[in-house]
C-alpha positions as CSV (number, residue, x, y, z in Angstrom):
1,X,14.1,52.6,-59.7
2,X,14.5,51.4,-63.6
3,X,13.0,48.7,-64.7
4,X,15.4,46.5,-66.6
5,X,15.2,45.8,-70.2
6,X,14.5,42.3,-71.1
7,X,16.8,39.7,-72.5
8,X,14.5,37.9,-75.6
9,X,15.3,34.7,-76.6
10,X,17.2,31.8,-77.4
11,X,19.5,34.6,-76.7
12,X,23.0,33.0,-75.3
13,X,22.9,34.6,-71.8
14,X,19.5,32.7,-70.8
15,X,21.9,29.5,-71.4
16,X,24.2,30.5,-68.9
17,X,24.2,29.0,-65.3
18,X,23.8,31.5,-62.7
19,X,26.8,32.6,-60.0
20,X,25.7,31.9,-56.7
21,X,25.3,35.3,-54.4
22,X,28.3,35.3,-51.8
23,X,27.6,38.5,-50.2
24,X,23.9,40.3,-50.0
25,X,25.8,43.8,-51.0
26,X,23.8,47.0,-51.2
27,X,24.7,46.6,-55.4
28,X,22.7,43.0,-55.0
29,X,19.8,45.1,-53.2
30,X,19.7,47.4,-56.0
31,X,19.5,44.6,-58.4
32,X,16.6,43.0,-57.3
33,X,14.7,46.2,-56.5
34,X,15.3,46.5,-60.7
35,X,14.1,42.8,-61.0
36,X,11.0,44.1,-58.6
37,X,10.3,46.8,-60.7
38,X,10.6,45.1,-63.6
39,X,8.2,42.1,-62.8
40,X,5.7,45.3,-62.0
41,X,6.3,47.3,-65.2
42,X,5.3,43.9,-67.2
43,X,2.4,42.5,-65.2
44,X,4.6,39.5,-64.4
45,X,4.5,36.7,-61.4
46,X,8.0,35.7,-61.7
47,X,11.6,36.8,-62.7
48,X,14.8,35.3,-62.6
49,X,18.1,37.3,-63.0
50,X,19.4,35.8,-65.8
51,X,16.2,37.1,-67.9
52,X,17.4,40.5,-67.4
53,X,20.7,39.7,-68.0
54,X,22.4,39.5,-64.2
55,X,24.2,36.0,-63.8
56,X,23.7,35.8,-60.0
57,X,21.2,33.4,-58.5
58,X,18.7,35.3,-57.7
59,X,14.5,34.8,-58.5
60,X,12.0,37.4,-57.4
61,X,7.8,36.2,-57.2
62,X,5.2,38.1,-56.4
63,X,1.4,36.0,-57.7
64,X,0.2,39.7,-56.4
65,X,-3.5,37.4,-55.0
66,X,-6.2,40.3,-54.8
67,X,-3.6,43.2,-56.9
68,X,-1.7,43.3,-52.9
69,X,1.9,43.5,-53.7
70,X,3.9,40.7,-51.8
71,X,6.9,40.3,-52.9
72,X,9.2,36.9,-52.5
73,X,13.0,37.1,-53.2
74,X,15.2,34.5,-52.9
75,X,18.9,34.4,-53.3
76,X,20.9,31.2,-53.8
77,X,17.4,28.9,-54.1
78,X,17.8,25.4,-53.6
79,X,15.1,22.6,-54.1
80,X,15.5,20.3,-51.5
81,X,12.4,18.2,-52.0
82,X,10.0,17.7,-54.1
83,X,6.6,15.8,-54.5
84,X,6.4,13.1,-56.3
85,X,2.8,14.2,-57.4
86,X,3.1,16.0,-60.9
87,X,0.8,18.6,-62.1
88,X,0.6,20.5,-65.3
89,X,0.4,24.2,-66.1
90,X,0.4,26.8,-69.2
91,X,3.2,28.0,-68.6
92,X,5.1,31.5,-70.5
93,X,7.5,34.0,-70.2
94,X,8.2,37.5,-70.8
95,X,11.5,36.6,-72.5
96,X,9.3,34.5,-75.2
97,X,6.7,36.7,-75.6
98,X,3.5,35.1,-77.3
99,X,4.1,31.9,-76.8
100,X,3.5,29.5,-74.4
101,X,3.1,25.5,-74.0
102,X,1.5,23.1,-71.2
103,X,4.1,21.8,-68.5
104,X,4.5,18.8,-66.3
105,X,5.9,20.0,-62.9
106,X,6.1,18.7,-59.4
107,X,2.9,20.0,-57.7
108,X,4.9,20.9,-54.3
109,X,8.6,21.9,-53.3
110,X,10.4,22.9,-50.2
111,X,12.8,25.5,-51.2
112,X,16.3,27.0,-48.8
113,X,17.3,30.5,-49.8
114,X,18.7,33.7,-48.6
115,X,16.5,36.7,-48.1
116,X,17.3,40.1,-48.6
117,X,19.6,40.3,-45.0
118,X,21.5,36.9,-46.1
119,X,19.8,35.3,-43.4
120,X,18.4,31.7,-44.1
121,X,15.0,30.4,-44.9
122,X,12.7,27.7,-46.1
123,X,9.7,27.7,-47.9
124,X,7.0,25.3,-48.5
125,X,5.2,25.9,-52.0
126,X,2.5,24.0,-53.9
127,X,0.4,24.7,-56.5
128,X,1.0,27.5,-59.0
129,X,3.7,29.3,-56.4
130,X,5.5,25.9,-56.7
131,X,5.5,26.5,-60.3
132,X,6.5,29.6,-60.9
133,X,9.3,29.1,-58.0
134,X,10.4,26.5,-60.4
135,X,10.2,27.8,-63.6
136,X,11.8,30.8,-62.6
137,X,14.7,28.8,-60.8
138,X,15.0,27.3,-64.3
139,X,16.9,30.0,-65.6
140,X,19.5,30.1,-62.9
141,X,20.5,26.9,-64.1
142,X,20.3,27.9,-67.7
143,X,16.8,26.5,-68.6
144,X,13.7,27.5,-70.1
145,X,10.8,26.3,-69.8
146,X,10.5,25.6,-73.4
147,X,13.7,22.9,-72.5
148,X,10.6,21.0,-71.1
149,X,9.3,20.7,-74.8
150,X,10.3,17.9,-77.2
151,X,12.8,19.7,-79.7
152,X,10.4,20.0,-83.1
153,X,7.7,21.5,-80.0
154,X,10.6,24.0,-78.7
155,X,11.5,24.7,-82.3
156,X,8.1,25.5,-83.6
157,X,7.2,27.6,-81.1
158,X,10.4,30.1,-81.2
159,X,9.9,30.2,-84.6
160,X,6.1,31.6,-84.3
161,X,7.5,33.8,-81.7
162,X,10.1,35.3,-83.9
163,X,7.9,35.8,-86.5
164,X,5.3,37.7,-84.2
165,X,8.2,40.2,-83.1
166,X,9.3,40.8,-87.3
167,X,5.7,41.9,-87.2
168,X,5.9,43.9,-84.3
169,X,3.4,42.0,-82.3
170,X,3.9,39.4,-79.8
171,X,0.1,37.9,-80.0
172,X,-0.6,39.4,-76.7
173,X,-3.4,42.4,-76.6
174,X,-2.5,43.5,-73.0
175,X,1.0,43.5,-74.4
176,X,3.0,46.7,-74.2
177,X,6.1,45.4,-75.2
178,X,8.6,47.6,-77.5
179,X,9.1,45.1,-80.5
180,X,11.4,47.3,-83.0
């Protein structure tokens, strides 16, 4: 299957809120096998759909431990908890490539979604999972994780990002971006 080209930001569509899934269709199948494929093709932990320009709520992980594929995809996601312990993490993303800033997240979440059958299920994630399950969740509500960021911090870095892709290079030497 395709990978999916990438939607670069501030572009308008990552500002968009997400349409909740109300039917696992073989068309929404097909769309997260692209968002699979696409997290492999970049080297990537975490996707949501908006970053690939699809406006359904849908986020696919995979922290690939020990280069084993396992993937998680979760349709509809919905915090339900969350600890009140915080913990902070560089975080990035391939729509902002080259850049990247510390963020304050809670440490553990317990998240409801649908799986690939539309069948219910819960998850318990701390740690980094619990991170990227947010950050990625993020974007389904129109968020970055740059919206964590004072404004002159958000600013500063987009700007040193744009400037990286005028120069063709995003900073990144495993990078095999296409940045004409």
């Amino acid at each position: 299957m395709p990978a999916l080209p990438l939607i670069l930001g501030p572009d308008p569509i990552l500002r968009k809120k997400s349409l909740p899934v109300e039917v696992v269709t073989d068309d929404t199948k097909k769309n997260i096998q692209d968002m699979l494929d696409t997290l492999y093709e970049h080297r990537a932990v975490g996707l949501g759909a908006n970053m690939v320009g699809i406006l359904e709520q849908i986020i696919v992980v995979d922290l690939q431990q020990e280069g084993k594929k396992s993937p998680l995809v979760c349709i509809n996601p919905i915090i339900t908890w969350q600890s009140d312990t915080k913990t902070t993490q560089e975080e990035a993303s391939l729509c902002f490539p080259g850049i990247s800033a510390e963020i304050t997240r809670p440490d553990a979440v317990h998240v409801r979604y649908l799986d690939l059958e539309g069948k219910d299920q819960s998850l318990d994630a701390e740690g980094f999972l619990a991170t990227v399950i947010q950050h990625e969740m993020d974007y389904l509500q129109g968020k970055t994780y740059l919206d964590h960021l004072s404004k002159i911090k958000r600013d500063i870095l987009i700007k040193k990002m744009q400037k990286q892709l005028r120069n063709h290079s995003c900073g990144d030497p495993g990078c095999d971006h296409d940045h004409h």
